[in-house]
N, C-alpha and C positions, 0 to 999 in steps of 0.2 A: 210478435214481440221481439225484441232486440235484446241479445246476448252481449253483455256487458264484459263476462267472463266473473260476475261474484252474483252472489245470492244475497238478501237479506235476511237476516235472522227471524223466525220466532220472536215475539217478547217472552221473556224466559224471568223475570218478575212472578214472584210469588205472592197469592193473597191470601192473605193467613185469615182472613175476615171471613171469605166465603167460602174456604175448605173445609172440610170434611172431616171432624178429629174424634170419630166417635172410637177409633180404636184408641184413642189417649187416651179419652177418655173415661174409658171402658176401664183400661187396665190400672189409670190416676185411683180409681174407686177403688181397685182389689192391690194395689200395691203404690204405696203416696211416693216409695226411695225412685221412683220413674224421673221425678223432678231434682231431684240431687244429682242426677249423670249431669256431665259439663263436656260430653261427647268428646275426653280424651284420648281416644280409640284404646287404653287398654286392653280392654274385655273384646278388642278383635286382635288384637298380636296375640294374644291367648288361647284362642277360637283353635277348635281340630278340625272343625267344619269350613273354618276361611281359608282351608291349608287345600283343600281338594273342591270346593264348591265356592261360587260368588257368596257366600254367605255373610254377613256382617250385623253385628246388634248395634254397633255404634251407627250404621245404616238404618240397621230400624228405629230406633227410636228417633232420627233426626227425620224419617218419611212421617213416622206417627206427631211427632211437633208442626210439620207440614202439612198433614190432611193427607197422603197418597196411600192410600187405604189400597190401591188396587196393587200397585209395589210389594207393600206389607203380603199382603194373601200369597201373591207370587215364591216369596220366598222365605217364609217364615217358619215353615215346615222343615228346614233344613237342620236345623240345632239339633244338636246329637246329645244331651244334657248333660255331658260331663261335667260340668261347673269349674272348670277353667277360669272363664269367665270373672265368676263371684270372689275365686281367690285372688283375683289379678285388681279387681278394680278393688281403688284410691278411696272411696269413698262409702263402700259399702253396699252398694245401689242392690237389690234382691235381682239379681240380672236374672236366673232363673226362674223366678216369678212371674216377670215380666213376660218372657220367652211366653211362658205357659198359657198367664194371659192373652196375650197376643195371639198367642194359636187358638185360643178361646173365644177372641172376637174374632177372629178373619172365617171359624167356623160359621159361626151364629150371623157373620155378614155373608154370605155364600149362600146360607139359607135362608136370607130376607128376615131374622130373627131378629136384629139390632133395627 
């Protein structure tokens, strides 16, 4: 094969049709304010946990509207619950609810339970 000196990319196209949203919609059922976030990122300028770790909720919930459940499990566990978060964001969204859910499906998907 002959080196050009560039690669082609991956398609990097998301398909929201045949992903995977059992963590949305796990946590839509135990907390509906999931749908009210407009992924302003406040609730990560706010985060204690995004100050020393890759941690982000504005990250997760935009993996969980994606389907990348395997993302989510990865680092989901990181929230420290102070509720920074919940004070910070615009709209009210139960961020800590969420967090909890969340940690609640990626358990229940690790044990094949979901």
């Amino acid at each position: 094969m002959i080196d050009f000196g560039y690669k082609i990319q991956t398609d990097r196209q998301i398909d929201y049709d045949s992903n995977d949203r059992q963590i949305l919609e796990f946590v839509r059922r135990g907390e509906p304010s999931i749908d009210w976030c407009m992924s302003c990122g406040t609730c990560a300028s706010a985060c204690t946990a995004a100050v020393t770790t890759e941690y982000s909720l504005r990250r997760l919930i935009i993996l969980a509207r994606r389907g990348m459940n395997r993302e989510i499990v990865e680092s989901v566990y990181r929230c420290r619950f102070c509720g920074k978060c919940f004070n910070a964001c615009p709209r009210s969204v139960n961020t800590r609810n969420i967090v909890y859910l969340m940690q609640l499906a990626a358990t229940k998907i690790s044990n094949h339970e979901i």
